[in-house]
BATI-119880 format. One record per residue: y, x, z negated of N, C-alpha, C in turn; residue in three letters; residue number from 1. Coordinates in pm, whole numbers, plus 32768, in hexadecimal, padded with zeros to 4 digits. Layout:
% residues N
+------+------+------+------+------+------+------+------+------+-----+-----+
:  n.Y :  n.X :  n.Z : ca.Y : ca.X : ca.Z :  c.Y :  c.X :  c.Z :   r :   k :
+------+------+------+------+------+------+------+------+------+-----+-----+
:    Y :    X :    Z :    Y :    X :    Z :    Y :    X :    Z : ALA : NUM :
...
+------+------+------+------+------+------+------+------+------+-----+-----+
***
This chain:
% residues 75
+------+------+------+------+------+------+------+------+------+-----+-----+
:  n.Y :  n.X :  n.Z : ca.Y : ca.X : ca.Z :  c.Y :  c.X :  c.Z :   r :   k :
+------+------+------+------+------+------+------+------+------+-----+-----+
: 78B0 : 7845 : 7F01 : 7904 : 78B1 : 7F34 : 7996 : 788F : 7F18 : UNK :   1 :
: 79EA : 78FD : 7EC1 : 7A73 : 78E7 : 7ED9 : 7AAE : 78AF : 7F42 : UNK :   2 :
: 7B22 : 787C : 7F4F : 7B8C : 7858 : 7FB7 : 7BD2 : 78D6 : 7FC3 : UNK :   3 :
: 7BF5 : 78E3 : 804D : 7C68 : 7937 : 806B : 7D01 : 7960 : 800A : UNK :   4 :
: 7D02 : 78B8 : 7FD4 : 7D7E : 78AC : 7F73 : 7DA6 : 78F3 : 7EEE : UNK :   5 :
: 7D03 : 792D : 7EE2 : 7CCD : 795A : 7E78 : 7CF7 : 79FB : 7E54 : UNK :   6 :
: 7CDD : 7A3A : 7ECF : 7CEA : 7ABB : 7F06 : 7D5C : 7AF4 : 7F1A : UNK :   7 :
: 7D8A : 7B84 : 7ECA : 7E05 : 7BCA : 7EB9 : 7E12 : 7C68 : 7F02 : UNK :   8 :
: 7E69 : 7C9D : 7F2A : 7E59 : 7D33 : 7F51 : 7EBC : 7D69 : 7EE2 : UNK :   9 :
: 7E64 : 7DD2 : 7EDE : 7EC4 : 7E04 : 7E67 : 7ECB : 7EA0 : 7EA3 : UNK :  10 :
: 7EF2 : 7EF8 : 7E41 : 7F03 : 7F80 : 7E77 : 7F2F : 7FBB : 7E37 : UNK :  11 :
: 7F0C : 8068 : 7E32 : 7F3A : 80E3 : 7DC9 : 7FBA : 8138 : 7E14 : UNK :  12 :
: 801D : 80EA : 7E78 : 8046 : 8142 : 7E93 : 80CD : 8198 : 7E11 : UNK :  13 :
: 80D7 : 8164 : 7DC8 : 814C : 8191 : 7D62 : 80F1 : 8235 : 7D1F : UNK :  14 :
: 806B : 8214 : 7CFE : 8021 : 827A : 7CCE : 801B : 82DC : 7D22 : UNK :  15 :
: 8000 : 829C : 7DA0 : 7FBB : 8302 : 7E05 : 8061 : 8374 : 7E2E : UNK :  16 :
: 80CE : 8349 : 7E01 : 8160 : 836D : 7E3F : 815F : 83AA : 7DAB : UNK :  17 :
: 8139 : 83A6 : 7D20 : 818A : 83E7 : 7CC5 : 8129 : 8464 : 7CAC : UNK :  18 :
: 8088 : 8448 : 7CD6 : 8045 : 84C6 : 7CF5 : 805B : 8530 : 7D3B : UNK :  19 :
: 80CA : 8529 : 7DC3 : 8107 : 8550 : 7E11 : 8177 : 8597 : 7E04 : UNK :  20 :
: 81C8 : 856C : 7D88 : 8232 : 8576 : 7D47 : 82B2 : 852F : 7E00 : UNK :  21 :
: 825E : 84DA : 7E04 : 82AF : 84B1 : 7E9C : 8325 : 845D : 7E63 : UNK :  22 :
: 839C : 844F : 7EA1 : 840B : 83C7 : 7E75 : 83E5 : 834E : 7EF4 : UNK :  23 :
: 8406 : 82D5 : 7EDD : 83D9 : 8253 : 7F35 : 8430 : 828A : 7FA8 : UNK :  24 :
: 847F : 8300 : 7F78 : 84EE : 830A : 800F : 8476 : 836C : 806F : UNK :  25 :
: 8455 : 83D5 : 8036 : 83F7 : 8423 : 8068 : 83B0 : 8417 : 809C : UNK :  26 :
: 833D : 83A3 : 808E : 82E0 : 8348 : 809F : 82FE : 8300 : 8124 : UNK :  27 :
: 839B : 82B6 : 811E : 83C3 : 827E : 818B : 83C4 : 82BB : 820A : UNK :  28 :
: 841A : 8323 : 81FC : 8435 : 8382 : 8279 : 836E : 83C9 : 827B : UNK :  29 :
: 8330 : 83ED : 825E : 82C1 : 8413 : 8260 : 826F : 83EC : 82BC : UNK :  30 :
: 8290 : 8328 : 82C9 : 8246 : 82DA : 82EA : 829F : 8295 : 8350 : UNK :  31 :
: 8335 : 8287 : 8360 : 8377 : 826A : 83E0 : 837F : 8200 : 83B8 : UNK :  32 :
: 83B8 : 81D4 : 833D : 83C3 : 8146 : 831B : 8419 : 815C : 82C7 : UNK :  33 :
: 845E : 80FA : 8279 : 84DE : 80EA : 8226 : 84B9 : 80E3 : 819B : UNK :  34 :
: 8511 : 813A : 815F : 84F0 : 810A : 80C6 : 84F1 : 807B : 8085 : UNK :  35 :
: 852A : 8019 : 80D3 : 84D4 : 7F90 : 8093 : 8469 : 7F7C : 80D4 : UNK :  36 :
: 8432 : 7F90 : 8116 : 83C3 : 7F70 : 8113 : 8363 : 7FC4 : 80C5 : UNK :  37 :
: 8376 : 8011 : 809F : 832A : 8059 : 8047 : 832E : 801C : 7FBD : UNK :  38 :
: 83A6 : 801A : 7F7E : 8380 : 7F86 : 7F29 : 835E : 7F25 : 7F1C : UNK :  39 :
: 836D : 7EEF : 7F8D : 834A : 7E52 : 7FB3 : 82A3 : 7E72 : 7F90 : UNK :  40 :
: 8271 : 7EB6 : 7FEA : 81BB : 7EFF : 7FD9 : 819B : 7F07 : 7F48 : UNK :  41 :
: 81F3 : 7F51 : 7F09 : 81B6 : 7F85 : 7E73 : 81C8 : 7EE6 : 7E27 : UNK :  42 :
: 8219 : 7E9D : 7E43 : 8246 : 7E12 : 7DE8 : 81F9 : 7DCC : 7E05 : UNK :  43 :
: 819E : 7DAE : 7E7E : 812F : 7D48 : 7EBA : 8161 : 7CEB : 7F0E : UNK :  44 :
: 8211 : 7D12 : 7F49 : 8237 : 7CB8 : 7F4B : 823B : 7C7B : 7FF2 : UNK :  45 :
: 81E5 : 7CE8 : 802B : 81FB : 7D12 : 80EB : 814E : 7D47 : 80F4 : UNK :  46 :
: 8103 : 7D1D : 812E : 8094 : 7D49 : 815E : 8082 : 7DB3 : 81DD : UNK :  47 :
: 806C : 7E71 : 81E8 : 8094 : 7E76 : 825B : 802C : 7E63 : 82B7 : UNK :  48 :
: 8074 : 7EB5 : 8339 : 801B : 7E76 : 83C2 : 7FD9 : 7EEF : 83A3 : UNK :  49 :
: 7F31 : 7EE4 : 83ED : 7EC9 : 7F08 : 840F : 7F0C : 7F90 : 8419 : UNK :  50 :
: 7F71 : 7FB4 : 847C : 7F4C : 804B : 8499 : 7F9F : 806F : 841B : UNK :  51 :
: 800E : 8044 : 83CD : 8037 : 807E : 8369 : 7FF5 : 80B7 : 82F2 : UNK :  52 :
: 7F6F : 8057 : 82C8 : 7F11 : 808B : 828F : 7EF9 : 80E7 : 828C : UNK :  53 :
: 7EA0 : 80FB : 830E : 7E53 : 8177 : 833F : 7ED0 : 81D4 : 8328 : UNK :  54 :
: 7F2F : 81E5 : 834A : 7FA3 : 8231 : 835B : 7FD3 : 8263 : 82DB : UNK :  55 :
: 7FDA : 8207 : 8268 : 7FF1 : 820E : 81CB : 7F94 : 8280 : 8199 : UNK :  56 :
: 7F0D : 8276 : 81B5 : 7E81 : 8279 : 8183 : 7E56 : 82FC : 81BB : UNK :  57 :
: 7E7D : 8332 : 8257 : 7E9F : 83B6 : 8282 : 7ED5 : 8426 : 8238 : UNK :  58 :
: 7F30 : 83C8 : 8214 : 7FB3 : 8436 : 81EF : 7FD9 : 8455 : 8162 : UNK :  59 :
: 7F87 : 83FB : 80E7 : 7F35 : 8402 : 8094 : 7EBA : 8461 : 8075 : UNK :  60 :
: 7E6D : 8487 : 80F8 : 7E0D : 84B7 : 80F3 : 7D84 : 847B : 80C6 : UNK :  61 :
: 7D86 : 8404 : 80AD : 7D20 : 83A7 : 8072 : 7CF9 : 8344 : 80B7 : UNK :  62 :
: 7C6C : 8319 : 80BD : 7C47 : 8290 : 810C : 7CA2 : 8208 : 80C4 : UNK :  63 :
: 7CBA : 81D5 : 8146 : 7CEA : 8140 : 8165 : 7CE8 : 8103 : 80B2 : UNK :  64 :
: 7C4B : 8105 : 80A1 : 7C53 : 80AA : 8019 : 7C5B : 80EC : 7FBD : UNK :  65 :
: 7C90 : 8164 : 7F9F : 7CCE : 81A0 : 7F35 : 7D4C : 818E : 7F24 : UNK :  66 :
: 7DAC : 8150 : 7F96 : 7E1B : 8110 : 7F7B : 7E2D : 8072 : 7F8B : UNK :  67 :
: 7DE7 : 803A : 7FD6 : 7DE3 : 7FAC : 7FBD : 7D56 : 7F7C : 7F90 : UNK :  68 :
: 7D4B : 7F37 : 7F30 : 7CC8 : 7EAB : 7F1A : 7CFA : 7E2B : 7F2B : UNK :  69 :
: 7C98 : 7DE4 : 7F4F : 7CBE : 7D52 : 7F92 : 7C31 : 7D18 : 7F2A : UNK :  70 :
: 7C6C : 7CB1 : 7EEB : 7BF8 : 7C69 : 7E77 : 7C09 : 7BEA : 7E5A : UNK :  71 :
: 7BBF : 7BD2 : 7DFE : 7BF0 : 7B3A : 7DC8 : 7C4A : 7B1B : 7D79 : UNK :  72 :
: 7CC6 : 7AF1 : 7D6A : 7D05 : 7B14 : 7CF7 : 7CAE : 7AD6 : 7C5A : UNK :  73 :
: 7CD4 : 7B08 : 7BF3 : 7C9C : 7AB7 : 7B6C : 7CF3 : 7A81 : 7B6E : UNK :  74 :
: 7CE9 : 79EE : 7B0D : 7D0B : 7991 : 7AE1 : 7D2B : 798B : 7A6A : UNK :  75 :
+------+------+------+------+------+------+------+------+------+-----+-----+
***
């Protein structure tokens, strides 16, 4: 079995926002959060919390794992 160390979250939110024709500002206020963090999300560089997910993934209109997968990374 992989290690934890192994394992990456990744995510469509840039797709899921240009399908939208949404801006990261749009997105922000949408979701009650700041436009860096909305980059920070799309860059990999901030993991969010539990309800932001759900909250992302709402407002998207799409299940949870249509905007985030959590895997193994390749090597």
């Amino acid at each position: 079995m992989p290690s934890n160390q192994n394992r990456q979250m990744n995510n469509r939110i840039v797709v899921l926002r240009a399908e939208r024709n949404w801006s990261q500002k749009e997105l922000a206020d949408r979701l009650g959060v700041s436009r860096q963090t909305i980059i920070s999300l799309e860059k990999n560089r901030y993991n969010p919390s539990l309800k932001l997910a759900f909250d992302m993934a709402l407002e998207f209109g799409v299940d949870l794992h249509d905007v985030f997968q959590y895997g193994v990374e390749e090597e």
